[in-house]
C-alpha positions as CSV (number, residue, x, y, z in Angstrom):
1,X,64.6,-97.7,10.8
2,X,61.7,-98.8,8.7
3,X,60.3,-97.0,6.2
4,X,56.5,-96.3,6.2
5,X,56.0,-97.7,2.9
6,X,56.8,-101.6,1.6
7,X,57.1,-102.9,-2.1
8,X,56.4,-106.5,-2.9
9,X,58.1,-107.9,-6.4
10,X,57.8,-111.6,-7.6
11,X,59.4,-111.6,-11.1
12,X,63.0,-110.4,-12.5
13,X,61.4,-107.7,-14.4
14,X,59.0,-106.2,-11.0
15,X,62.4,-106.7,-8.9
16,X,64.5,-104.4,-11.5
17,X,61.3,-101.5,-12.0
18,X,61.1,-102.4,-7.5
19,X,65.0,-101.4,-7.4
20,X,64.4,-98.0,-9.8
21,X,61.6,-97.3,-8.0
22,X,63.7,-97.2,-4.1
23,X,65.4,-94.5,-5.6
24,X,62.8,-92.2,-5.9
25,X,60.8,-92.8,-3.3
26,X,61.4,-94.1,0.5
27,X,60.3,-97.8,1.2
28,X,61.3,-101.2,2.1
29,X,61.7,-103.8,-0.6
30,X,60.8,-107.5,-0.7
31,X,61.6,-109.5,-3.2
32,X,60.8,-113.4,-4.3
33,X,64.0,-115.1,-3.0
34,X,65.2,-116.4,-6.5
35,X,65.4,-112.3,-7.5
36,X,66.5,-111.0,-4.4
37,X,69.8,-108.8,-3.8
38,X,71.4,-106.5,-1.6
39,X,69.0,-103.5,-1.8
40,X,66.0,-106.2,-1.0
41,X,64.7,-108.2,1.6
42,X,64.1,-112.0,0.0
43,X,61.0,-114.1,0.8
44,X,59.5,-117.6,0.1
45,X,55.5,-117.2,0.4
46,X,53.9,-113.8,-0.2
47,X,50.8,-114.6,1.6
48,X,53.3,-115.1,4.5
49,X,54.9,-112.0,4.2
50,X,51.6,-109.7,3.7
51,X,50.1,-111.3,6.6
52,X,52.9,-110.1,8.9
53,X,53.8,-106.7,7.2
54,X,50.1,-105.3,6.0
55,X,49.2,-103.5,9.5
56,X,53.2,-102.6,10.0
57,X,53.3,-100.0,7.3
58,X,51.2,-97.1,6.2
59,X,51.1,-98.3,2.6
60,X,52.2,-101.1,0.2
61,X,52.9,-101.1,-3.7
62,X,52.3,-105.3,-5.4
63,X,54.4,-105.0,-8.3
64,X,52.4,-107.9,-10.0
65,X,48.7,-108.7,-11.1
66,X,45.6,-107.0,-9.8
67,X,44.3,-109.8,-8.8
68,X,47.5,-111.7,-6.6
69,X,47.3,-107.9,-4.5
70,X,43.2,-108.6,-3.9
71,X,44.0,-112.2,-2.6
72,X,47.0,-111.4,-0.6
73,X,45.1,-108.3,1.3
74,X,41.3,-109.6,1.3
75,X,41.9,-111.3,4.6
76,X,43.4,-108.5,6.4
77,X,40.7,-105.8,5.0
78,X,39.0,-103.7,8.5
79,X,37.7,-100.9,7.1
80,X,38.5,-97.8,5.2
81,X,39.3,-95.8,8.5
82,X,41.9,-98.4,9.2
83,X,43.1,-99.9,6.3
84,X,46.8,-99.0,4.7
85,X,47.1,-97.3,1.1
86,X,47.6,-100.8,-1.4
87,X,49.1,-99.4,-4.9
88,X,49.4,-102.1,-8.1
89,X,51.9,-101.7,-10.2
90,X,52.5,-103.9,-13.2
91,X,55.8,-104.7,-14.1
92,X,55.9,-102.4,-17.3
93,X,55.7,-99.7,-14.7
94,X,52.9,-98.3,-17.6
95,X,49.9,-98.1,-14.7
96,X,49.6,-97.6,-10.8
97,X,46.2,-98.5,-9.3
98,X,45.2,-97.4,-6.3
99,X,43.5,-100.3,-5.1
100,X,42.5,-99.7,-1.3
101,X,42.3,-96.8,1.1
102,X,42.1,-94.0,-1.6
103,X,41.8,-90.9,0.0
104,X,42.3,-91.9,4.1
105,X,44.9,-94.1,3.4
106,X,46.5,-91.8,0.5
107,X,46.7,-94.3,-2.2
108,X,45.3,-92.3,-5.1
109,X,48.5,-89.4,-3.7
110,X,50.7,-92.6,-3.7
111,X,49.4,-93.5,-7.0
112,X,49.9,-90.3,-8.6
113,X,53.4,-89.7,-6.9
114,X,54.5,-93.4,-8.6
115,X,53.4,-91.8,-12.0
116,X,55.2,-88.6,-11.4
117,X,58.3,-90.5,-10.9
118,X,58.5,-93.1,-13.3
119,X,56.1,-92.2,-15.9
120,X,53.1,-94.7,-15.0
121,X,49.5,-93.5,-15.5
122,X,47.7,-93.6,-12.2
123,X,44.5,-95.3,-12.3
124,X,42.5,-93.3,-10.0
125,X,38.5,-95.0,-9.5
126,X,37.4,-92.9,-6.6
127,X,34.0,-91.2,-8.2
128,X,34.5,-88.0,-6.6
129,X,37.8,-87.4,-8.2
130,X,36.6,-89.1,-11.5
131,X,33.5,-85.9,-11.0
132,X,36.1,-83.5,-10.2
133,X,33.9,-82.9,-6.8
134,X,36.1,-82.9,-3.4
135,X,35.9,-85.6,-1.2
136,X,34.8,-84.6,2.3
137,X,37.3,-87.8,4.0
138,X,40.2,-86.2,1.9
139,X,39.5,-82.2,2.7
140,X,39.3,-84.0,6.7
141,X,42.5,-85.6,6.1
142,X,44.0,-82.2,4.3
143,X,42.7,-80.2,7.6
144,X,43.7,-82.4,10.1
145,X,40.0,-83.3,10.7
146,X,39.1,-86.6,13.3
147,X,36.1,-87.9,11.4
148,X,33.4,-89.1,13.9
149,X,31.3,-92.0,12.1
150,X,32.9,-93.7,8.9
151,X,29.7,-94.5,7.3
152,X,28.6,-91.2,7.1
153,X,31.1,-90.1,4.8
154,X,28.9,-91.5,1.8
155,X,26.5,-89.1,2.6
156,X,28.4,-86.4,2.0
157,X,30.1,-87.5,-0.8
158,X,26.6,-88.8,-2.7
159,X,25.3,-85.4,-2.2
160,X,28.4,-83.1,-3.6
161,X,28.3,-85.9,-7.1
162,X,24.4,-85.4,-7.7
163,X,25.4,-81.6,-8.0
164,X,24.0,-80.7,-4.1
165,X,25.8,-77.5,-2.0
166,X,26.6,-79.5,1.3
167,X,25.6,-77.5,4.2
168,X,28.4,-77.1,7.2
169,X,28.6,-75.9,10.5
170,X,32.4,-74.9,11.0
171,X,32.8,-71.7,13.7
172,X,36.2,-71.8,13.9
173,X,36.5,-72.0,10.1
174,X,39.0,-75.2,10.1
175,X,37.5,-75.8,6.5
176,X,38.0,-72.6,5.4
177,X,34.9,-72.4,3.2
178,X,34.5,-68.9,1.0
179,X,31.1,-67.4,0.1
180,X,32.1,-68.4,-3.4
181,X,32.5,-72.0,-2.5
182,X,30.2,-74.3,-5.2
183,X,30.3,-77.3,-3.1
184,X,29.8,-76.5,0.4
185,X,28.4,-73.6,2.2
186,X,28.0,-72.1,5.8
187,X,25.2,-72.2,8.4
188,X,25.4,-70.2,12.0
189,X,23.5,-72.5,13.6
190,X,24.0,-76.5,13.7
191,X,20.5,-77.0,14.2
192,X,20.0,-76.1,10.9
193,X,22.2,-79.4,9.8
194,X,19.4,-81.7,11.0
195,X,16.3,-80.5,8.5
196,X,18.5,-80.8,5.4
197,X,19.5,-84.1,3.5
198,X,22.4,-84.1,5.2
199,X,25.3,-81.8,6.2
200,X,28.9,-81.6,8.3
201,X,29.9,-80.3,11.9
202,X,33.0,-79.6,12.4
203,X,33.7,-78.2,16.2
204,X,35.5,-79.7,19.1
205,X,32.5,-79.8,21.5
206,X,30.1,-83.2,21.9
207,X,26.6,-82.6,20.0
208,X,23.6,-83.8,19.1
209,X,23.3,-84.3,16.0
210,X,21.2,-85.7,13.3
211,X,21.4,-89.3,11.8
212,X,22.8,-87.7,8.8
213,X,25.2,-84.8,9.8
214,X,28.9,-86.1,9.8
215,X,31.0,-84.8,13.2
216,X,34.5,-84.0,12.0
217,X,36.4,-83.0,15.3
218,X,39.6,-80.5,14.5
219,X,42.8,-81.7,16.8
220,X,42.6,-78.0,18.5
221,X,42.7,-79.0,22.2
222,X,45.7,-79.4,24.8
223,X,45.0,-81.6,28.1
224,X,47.2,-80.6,30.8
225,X,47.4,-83.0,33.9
226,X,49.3,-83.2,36.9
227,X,49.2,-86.2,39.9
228,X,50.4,-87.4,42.5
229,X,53.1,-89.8,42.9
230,X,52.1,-93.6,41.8
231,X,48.8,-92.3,41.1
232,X,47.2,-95.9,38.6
233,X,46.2,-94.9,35.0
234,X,42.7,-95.7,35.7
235,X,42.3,-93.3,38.0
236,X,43.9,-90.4,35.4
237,X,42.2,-91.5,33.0
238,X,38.9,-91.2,34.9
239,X,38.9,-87.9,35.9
240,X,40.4,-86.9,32.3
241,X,36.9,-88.8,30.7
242,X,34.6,-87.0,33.2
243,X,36.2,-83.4,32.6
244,X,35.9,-83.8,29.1
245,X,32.2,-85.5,29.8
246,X,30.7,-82.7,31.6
247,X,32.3,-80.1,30.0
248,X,30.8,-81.6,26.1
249,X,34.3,-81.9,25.0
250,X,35.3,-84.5,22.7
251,X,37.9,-86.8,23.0
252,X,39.0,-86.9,19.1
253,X,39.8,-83.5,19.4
254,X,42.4,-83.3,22.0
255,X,45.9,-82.8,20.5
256,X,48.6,-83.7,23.1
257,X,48.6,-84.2,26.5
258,X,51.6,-82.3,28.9
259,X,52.8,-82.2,32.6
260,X,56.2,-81.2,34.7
261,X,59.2,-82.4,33.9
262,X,59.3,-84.2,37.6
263,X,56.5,-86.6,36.3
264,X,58.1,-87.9,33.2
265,X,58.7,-91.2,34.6
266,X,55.4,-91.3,36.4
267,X,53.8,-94.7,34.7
268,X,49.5,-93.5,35.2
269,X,50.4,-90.5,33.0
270,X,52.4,-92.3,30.8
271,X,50.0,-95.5,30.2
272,X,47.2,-92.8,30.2
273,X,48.7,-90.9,27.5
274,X,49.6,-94.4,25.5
275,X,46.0,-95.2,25.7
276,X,44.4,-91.9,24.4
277,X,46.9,-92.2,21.7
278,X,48.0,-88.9,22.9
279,X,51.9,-87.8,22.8
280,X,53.2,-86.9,26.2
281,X,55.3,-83.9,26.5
282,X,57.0,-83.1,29.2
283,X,58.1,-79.0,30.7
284,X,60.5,-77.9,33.8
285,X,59.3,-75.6,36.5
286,X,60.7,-72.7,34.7
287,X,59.1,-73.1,31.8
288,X,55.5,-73.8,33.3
289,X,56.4,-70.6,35.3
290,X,56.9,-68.4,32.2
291,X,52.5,-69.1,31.7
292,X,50.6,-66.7,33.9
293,X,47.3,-68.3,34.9
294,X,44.5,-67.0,36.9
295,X,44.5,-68.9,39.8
296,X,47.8,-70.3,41.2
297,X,48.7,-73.0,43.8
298,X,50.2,-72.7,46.9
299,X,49.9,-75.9,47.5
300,X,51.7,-76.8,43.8
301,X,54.2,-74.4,44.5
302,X,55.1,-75.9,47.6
303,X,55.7,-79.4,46.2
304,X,56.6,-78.6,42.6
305,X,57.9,-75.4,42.5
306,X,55.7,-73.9,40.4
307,X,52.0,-72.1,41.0
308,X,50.5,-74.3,38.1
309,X,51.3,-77.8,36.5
310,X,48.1,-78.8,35.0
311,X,46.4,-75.5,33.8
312,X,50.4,-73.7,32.6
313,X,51.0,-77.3,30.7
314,X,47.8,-77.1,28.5
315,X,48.5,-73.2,28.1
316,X,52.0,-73.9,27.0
317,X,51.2,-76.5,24.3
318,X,48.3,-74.5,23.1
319,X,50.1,-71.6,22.6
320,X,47.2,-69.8,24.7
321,X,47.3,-66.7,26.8
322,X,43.5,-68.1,28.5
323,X,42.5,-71.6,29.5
324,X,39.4,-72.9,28.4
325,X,38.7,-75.5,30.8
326,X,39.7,-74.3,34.6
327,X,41.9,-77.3,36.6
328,X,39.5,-80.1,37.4
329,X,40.3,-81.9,40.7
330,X,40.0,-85.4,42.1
331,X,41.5,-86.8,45.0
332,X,45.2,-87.2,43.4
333,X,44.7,-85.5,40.0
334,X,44.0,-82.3,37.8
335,X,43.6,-82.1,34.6
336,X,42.7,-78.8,32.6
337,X,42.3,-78.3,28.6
338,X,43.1,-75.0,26.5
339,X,42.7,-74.3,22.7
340,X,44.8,-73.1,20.6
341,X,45.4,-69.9,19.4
């Protein structure tokens, strides 16, 4: 199975600190072909290599020159919501720079966990944590926070280094702000976000918001759906996009997505699921029928066994005793949505 993170060494020297280094932390090792051994996998052209591994792993460490990593990554560069942590590491093992993908990506953590275990000074360059401020695309990451707009996060991060309280809208508390917080502090009403120089929502519903308010969207939703047989993806997916549109629910928020165990080879809800980037999970008859909902199904009962598929599934994952969004029908399909507790 491959590891998440990959190590790239090109002398005798980087290959040995490359070897050390796989015993302290999990990753996958590639090494210039003259220095290779056992423990490595051997290559001829590193340009080669990065171009087929950089979007395979979640983070790679260059032992070798600032300025080989910049070449070998410029062409593969998207953006910083996208991009894998990139680490330099010279091969001294005196300094780890984290070169790309700071805080989304985790490559000042990386940086810092590479110095923890073989003594190298991270170079950290991010300017809030050279302020001592927090970052608002770290605390999102930390709190399991969907950001909405990318280029908004410099906003919020200008503000909190010249000093400014940054203004957020949060009322289920996912940030956990305190009335003694320095950096941020609350507001009851989002409206308030747009006359200030700028500000954060965080909340799972679709609004309006200023130019410079920042939408993070907390993963607190579960999306039920049941179908019937051979039912196409586009026609789950359609009435999932239209209950979530005229209920102002946001996508980004929605957690996991769950039917009956009868379904679990039914290809719509699987593609569907694949395509929302949702995990699929999957409950019998009995368990669906441990969930008391308001309104059950003849009709579901009859077929399935059970007086609820949709509205029990969400209910289930969400841990909830209450739905939030009562089953939506369409010709073949439900779909229902509860938060969790």
């Amino acid at each position: 199975m491959r590891n998440k993170i990959a190590i790239y060494a090109l002398t005798a020297e980087g290959a040995g600190l490359a070897s050390i280094l796989i015993s302290k932390i999990n990753a996958d090792l590639f090494v210039l072909e003259r220095y290779s051994s056992e423990l490595s996998t051997s290559f001829t052209s590193l340009a080669d290599l990065v171009s087929d591994k950089f979007s395979a792993y979640e983070a790679h460490i260059f032992i070798a020159a600032s300025g080989i990593a910049v070449r070998m990554i410029a062409p593969h560069l998207k953006n910083k919501a996208a991009d894998p942590a990139v680490v330099v590491l010279d091969q001294k093992g005196q300094f780890a720079v984290s070169l790309v993908s700071g805080h989304l990506g985790g490559a000042n953590e990386l940086a810092r966990l590479i110095g923890d275990e073989i003594g190298a000074v991270p170079v950290i360059t991010t300017a809030t944590d050279c302020a001592g401020v927090p970052a608002i695309d770290l605390l999102a990451r930390e709190n399991n926070l969907v950001i909405g707009d990318i280029c908004l996060i410099k906003h919020i991060n200008a503000a909190l280094l010249d000093g400014d309280q940054v203004a957020v809208y949060d009322p289920d508390g996912f940030l956990n702000i305190s009335e003694n917080d320095i950096n941020f502090y609350l507001v009851d009403d989002v409206e308030m976000l747009g006359d200030l120089r700028c500000g954060v929502c965080v909340d799972w519903r679709i609004r309006n918001l200023a130019e410079t308010v920042l939408p993070l969207y907390p993963r607190c939703l579960a999306l039920g759906v049941g179908c019937r047989r051979g039912v196409p993806v586009g026609e789950i997916l359609g009435l999932i996009r239209s209950t979530l549109d005229s209920n102002g629910v946001a996508v980004q928020s929605i957690s996991c997505m769950g039917t009956i165990d009868a379904k679990s080879d039914e290809q719509g809800l699987i593609d569907a699921a694949e395509i929302l980037g949702l995990e699929l999970n999957f409950f019998s008859a009995a368990e669906l029928d441990e969930i008391k909902v308001a309104a059950p199904s003849g009709m579901v009962m009859k077929h399935m066994g059970v007086g609820s598929v949709c509205e029990a599934a969400a209910m289930k994952m969400a841990n909830a005793t209450e739905i939030l969004v009562p089953k939506t029908k369409s010709a073949r399909v439900t779909a229902a949505l509860a938060k969790d507790a």
